[in-house]
C-alpha positions as semicolon CSV with decimal commas, in nm:
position;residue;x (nm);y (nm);z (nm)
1;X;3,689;7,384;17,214
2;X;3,492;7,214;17,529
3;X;3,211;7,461;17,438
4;X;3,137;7,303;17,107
5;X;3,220;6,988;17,211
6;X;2,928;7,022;17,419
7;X;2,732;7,153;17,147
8;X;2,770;6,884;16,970
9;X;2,679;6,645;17,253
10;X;2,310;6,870;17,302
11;X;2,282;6,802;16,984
12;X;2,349;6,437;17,026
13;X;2,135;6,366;17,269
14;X;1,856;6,589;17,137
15;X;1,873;6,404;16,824
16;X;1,789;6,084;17,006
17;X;1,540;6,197;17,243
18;X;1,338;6,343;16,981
19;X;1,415;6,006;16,741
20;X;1,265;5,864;17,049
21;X;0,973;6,039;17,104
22;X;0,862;6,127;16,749
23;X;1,043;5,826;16,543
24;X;1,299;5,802;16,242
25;X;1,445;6,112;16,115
26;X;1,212;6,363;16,296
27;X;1,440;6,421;16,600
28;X;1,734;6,534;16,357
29;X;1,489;6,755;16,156
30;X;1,385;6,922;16,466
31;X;1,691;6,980;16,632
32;X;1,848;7,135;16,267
33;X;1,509;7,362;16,262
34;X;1,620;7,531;16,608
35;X;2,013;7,517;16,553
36;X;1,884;7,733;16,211
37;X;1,670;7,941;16,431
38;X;1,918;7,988;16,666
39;X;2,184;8,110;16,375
40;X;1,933;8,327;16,175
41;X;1,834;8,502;16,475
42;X;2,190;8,598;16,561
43;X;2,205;8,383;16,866
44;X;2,385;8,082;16,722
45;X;2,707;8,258;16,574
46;X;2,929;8,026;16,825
47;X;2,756;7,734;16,632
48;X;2,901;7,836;16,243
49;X;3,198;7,605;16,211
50;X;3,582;7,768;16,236
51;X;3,379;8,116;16,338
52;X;3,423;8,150;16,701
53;X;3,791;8,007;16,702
54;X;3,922;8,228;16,447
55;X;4,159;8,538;16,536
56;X;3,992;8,894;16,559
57;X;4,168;8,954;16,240
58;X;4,000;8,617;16,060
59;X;3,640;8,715;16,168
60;X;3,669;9,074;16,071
61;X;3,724;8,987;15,686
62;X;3,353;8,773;15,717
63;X;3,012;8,957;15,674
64;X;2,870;8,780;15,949
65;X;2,474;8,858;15,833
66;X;2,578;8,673;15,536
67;X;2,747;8,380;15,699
68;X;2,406;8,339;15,936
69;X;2,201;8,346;15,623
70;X;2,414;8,111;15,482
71;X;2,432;7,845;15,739
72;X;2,080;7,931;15,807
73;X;1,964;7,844;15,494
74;X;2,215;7,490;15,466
75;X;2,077;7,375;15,809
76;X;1,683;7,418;15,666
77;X;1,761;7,278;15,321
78;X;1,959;6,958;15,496
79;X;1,645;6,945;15,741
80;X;1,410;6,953;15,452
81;X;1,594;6,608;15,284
82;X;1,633;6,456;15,600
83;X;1,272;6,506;15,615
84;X;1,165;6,368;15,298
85;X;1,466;6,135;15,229
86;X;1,209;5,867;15,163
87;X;1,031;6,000;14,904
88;X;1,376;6,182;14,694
89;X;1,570;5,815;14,738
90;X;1,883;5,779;14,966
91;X;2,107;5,794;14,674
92;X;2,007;6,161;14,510
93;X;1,991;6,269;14,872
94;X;2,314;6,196;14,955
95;X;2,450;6,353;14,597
96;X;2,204;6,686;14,698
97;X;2,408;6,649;15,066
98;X;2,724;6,676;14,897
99;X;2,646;6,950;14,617
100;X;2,506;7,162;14,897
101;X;2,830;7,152;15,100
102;X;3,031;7,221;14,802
103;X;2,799;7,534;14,728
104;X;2,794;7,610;15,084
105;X;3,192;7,596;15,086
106;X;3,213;7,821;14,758
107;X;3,000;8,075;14,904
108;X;3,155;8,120;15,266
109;X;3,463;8,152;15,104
110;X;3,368;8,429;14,781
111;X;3,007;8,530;14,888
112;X;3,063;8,594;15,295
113;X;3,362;8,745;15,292
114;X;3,425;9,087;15,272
């Protein structure tokens, strides 16, 4: 639990250092480019929501490649609108936002598991 609470802060405040530095959105898309990195790589599976505080039992019914490709993929396609929000419109963005985590929901729960 203090783990990804601190996760979340890094993320935080490397979100607003790079908003900082490089201005509007940019800091977000950057740090969701290496958090998606991180996960397709294998290194990030402590990241994946509900993964790393689930039982032994829980985790073994997940493919875990699948669940990294998965959140992979979500992080790059969310980092990809954030990065050209202006140009789709703020309203189909945030309707693409939502259909994504619905799709992203439905396939954890048929497509990842085992």
């Amino acid at each position: 639990m203090v783990k990804n609470l601190i996760y979340v802060f890094l993320f935080i405040l490397a979100s607003a250092l790079g908003n900082t530095l490089l201005g509007g959105l940019s800091g977000y898309v950057l740090v969701s480019l290496v958090l998606a990195i991180l996960i397709f790589i294998g290194k990030g599976d402590n990241l994946i929501a509900g993964y790393n505080t689930d039982c032994n039992t829980k985790i073994d019914k997940y493919h875990i490649k699948r669940l990294r490709l998965l959140s992979g993929v979500c992080l790059t396609l969310l980092a990809g609108l954030m990065a050209f929000r202006d140009m789709i419109g703020l309203g189909i963005s945030i309707i693409i936002i939502l259909l994504l985590c619905i799709a992203a929901i439905i396939l954890a729960y048929t497509w990842a598991k085992k």
